[in-house]
C-alpha positions as CSV (number, residue, x, y, z in Angstrom):
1,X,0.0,0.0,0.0
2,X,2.8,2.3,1.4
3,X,4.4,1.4,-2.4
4,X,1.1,2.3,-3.7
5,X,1.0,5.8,-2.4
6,X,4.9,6.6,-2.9
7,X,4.7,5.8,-6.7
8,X,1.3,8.0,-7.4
9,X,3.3,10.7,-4.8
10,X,6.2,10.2,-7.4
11,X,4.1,10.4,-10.5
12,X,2.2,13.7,-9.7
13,X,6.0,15.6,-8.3
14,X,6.8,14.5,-12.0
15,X,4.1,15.5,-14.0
16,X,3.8,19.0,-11.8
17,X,7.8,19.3,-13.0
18,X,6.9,18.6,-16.3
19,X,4.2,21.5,-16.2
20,X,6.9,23.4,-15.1
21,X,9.7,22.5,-17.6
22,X,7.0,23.5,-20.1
23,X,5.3,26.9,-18.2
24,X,8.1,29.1,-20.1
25,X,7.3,27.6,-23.6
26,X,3.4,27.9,-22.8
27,X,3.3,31.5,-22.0
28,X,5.7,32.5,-25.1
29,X,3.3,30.6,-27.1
30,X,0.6,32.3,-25.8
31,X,2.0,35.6,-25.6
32,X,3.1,35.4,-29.5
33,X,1.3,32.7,-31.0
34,X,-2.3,32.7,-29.5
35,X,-3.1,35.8,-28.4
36,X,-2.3,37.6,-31.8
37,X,-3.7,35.0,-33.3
38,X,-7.2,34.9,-31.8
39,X,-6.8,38.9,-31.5
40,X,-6.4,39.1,-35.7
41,X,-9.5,36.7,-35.9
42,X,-11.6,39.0,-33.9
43,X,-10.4,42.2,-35.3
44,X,-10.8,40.5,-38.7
45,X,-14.6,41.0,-38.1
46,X,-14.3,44.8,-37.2
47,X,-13.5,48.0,-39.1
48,X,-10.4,49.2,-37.3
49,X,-7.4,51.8,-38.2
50,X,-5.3,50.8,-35.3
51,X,-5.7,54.1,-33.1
52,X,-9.9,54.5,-32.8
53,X,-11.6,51.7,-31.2
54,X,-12.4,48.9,-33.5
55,X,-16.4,49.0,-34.6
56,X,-18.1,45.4,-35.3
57,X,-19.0,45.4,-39.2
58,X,-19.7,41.4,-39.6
59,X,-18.7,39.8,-42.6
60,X,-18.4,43.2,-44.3
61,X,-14.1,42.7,-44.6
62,X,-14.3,39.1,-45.9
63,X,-16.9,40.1,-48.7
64,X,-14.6,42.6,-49.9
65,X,-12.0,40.2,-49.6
66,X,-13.0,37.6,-51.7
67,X,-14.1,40.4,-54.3
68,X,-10.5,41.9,-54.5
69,X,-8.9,41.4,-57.7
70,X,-5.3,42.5,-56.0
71,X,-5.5,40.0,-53.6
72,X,-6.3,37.5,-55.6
73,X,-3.0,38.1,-58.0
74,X,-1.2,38.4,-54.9
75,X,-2.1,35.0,-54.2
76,X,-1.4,33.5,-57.3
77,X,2.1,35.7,-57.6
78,X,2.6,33.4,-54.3
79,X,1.8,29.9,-55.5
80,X,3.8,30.9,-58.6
81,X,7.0,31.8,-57.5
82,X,6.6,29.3,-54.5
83,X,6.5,26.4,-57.3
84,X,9.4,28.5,-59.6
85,X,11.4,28.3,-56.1
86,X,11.0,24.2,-55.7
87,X,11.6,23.5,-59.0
88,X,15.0,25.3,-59.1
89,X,16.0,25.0,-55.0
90,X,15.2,21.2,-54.7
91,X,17.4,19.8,-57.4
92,X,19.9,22.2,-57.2
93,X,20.6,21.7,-53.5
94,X,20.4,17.8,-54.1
95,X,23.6,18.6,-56.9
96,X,25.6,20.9,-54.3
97,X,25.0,18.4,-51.7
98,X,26.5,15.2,-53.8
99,X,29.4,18.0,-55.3
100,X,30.8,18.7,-51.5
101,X,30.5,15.1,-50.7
102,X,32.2,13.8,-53.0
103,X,36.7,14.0,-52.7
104,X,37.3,17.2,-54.2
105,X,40.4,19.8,-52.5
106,X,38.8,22.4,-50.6
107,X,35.6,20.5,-49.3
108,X,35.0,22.9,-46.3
109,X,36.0,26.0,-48.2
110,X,33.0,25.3,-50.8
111,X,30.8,24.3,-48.0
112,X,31.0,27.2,-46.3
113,X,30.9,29.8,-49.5
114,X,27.6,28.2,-50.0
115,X,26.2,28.3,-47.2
116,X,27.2,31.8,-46.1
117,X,24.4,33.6,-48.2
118,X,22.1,31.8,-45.5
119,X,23.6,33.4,-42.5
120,X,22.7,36.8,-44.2
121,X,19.6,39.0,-44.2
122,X,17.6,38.6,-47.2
123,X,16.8,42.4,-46.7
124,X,20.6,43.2,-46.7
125,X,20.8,40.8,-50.0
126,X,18.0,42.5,-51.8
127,X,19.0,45.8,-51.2
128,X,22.5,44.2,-53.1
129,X,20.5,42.4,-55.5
130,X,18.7,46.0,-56.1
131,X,21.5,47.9,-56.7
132,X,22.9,45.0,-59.1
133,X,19.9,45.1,-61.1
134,X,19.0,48.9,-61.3
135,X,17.8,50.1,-64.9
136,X,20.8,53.1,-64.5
137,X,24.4,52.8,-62.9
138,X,23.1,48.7,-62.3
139,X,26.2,46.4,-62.4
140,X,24.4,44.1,-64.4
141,X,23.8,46.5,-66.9
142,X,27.2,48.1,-66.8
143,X,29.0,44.6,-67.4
144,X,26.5,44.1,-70.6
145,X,26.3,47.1,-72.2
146,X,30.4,46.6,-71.9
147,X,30.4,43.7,-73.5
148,X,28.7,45.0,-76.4
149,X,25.5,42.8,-75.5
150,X,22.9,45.5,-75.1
151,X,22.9,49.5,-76.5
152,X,20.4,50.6,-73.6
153,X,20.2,50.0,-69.9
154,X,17.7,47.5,-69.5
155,X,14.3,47.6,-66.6
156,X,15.1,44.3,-64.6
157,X,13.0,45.2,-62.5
158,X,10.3,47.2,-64.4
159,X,9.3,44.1,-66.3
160,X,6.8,41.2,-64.2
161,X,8.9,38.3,-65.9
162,X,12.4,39.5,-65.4
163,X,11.5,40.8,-61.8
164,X,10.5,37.2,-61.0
165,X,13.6,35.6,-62.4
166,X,15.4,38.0,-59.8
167,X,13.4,37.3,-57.5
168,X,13.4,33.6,-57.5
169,X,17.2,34.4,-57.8
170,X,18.1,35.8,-54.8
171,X,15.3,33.5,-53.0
172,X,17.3,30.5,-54.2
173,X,20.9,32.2,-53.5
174,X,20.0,33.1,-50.3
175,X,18.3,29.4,-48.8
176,X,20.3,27.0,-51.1
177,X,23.0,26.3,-49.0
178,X,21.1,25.5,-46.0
179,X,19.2,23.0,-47.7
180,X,22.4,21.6,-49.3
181,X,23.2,21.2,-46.0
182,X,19.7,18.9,-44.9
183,X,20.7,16.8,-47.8
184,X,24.5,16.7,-47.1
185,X,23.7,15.4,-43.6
186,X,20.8,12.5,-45.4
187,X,23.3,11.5,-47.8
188,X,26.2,11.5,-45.3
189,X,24.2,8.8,-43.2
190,X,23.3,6.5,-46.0
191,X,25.1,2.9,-45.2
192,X,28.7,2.5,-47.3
193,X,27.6,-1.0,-47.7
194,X,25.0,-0.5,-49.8
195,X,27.0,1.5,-52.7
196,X,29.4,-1.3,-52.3
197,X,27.0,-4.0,-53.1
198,X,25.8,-1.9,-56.3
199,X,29.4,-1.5,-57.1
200,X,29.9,-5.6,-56.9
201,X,26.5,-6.0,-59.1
202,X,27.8,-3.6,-61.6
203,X,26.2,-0.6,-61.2
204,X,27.1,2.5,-62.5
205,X,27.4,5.6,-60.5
206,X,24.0,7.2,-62.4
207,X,22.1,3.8,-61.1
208,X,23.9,4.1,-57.8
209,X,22.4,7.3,-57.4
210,X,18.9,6.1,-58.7
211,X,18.5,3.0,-56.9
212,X,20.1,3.8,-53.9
213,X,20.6,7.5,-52.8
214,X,17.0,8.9,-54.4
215,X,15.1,6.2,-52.4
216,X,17.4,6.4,-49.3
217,X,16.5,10.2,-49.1
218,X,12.8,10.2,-48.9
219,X,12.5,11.4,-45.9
220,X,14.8,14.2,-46.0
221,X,12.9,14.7,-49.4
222,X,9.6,15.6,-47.4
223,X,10.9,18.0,-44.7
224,X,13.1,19.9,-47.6
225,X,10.0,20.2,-49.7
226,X,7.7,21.6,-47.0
227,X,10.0,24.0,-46.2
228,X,10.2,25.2,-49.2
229,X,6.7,25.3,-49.8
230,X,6.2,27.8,-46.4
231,X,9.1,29.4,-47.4
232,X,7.7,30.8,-50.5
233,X,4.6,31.2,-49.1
234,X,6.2,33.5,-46.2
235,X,7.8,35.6,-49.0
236,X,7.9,39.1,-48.2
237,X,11.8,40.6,-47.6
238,X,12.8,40.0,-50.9
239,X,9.5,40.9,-52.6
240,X,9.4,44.3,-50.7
241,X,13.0,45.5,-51.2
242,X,13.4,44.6,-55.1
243,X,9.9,45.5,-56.2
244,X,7.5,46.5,-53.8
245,X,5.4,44.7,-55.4
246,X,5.8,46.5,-58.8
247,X,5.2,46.7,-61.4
248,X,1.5,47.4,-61.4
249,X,1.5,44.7,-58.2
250,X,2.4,42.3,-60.7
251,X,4.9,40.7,-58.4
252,X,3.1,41.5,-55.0
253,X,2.4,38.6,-52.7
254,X,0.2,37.5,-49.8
255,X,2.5,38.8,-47.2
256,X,3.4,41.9,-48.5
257,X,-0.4,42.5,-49.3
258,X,-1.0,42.5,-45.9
259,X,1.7,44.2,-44.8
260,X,0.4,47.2,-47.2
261,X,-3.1,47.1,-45.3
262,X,-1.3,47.2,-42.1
263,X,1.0,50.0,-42.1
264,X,-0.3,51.9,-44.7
265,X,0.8,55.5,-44.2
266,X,-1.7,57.4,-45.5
267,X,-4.6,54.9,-43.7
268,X,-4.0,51.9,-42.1
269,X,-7.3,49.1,-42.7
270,X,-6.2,47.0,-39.8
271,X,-9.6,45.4,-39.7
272,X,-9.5,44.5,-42.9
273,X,-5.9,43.3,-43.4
274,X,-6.8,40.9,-40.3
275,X,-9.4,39.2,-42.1
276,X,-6.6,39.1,-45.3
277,X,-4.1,37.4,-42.6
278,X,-7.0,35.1,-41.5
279,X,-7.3,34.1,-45.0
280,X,-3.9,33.3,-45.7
281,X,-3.0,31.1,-42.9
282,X,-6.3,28.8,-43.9
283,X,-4.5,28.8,-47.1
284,X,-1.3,28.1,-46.6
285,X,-2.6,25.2,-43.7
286,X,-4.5,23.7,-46.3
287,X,-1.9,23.5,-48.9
288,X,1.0,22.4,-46.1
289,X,-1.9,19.7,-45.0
290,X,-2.6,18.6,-48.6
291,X,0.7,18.1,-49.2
292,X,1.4,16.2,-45.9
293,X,-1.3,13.8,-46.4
294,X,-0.4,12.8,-50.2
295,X,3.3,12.3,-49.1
296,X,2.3,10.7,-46.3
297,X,0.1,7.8,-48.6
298,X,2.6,7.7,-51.0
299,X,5.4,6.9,-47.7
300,X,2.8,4.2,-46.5
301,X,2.8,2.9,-49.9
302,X,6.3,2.4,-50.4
């Protein structure tokens, strides 16, 4: 009995230092997490500038919402350049990662020049990528009209396809070499053996690859590609500092949309940009869920 006692004694003293261990995490999630979060769902059903008190207006900001050709472009500038971005990132990465695995001089040296762009603000690399692709003084411009490859400075950024192309660019400068990383560390834990018994059945390093390291890195394969996916659908620094969302919001997304209702200067529409922010997390949850679940079948599958 005395046993009895001493062990449910034992288990609540853990599971009250547990609650503890956790009671720093809790309130940070609350303070940042919930609380806004709620707060933007209830403000998202007001009219609401941010200084005057918020008046109750229904369904009035979503109606407007879903009639808003601009945000609607904004959202499909996102899923756009979010899919341009996996395309390129994904396979690239994959490349750099098998390039600095394999014996070459100066493995660390390449490691680290690739990954460095990572440990630096996209803003700061915009405002670089900016000044690189100016329409006057730009160096890209500069080096081409040099060259004798173009008479007139040409409007990187003035045109929606070229603008883009940069941005997908620096998005893919900028995060490559951490996901190099993610895959250097998958392929760095793949069992020798098995590349040895390919090598004794004859197969060559293109069927090595194929049959060994694509299936070996599934995994990795589905973390990489969901970050990516909320990557490009949290795209804002890069957006706001080459573009603004210019030309003609041609290359505005949902982020930066928001961020326009928010801290407008001549008017902020608080109210409505919470119901916008509402909006977009059920949209990028349902995509990152979507995507969870068919990779997930497909896993169970295999």
């Amino acid at each position: 009995m005395n046993k009895a006692v001493k062990s449910r004694k034992n288990s609540r003293i853990k599971g009250i230092q547990m609650f503890l261990m956790l009671l720093p995490m809790l309130v940070l999630f609350f303070l940042f997490c919930a609380y806004p979060l709620f707060d933007s769902i209830y403000l998202s059903f007001t009219k609401y500038n941010g200084f005057t008190e918020p008046v109750f207006n229904g369904l009035a900001n979503y109606k407007r919402l879903f009639s808003d050709s601009s945000w609607w472009r904004a959202v499909l500038n996102t899923f756009e350049l979010t899919v341009m971005a996996y395309v390129i990132q994904i396979p690239l990465s994959l490349l750099l990662a098998i390039l600095v695995n394999s014996k070459i001089k100066g493995q660390n040296f390449f490691r680290t020049i690739i990954f460095l762009p990572n440990v630096t603000s996209t803003a700061i690399i915009g405002i670089i990528f900016f000044f690189m692709f100016s329409s006057y003084n730009g160096i890209v411009n500069g080096m081409l009209q040099g060259a004798g490859l173009i008479n007139r400075p040409v409007e990187w950024l003035g045109n929606v396809t070229s603008a883009k192309l940069i941005i997908i660019l620096l998005n893919t400068w900028s995060q490559v070499g951490y996901l190099m990383i993610l895959f250097l560390a998958a392929i760095q834990k793949i069992p020798t053996e098995l590349y040895e018994s390919a090598t004794l059945d004859g197969a060559s390093k293109w069927q090595q690859f194929k049959c060994v390291t694509l299936p070996m890195l599934g995994q990795m394969f589905q973390v990489i590609s969901m970050m990516c996916i909320l990557n490009g659908f949290q795209l804002f620094d890069s957006v706001k500092v080459l573009t603004g969302g210019g030309p003609g919001n041609q290359t505005s997304v949902m982020a930066l949309y928001i961020y326009n209702y928010f801290f407008n200067s001549t008017g902020a529409q608080q109210g409505y940009a919470s119901a916008v922010s509402v909006c977009a997390t059920f949209i990028t949850a349902a995509v990152g869920a979507l995507y969870f679940l068919v990779t997930s079948k497909k896993f169970k599958e295999n």
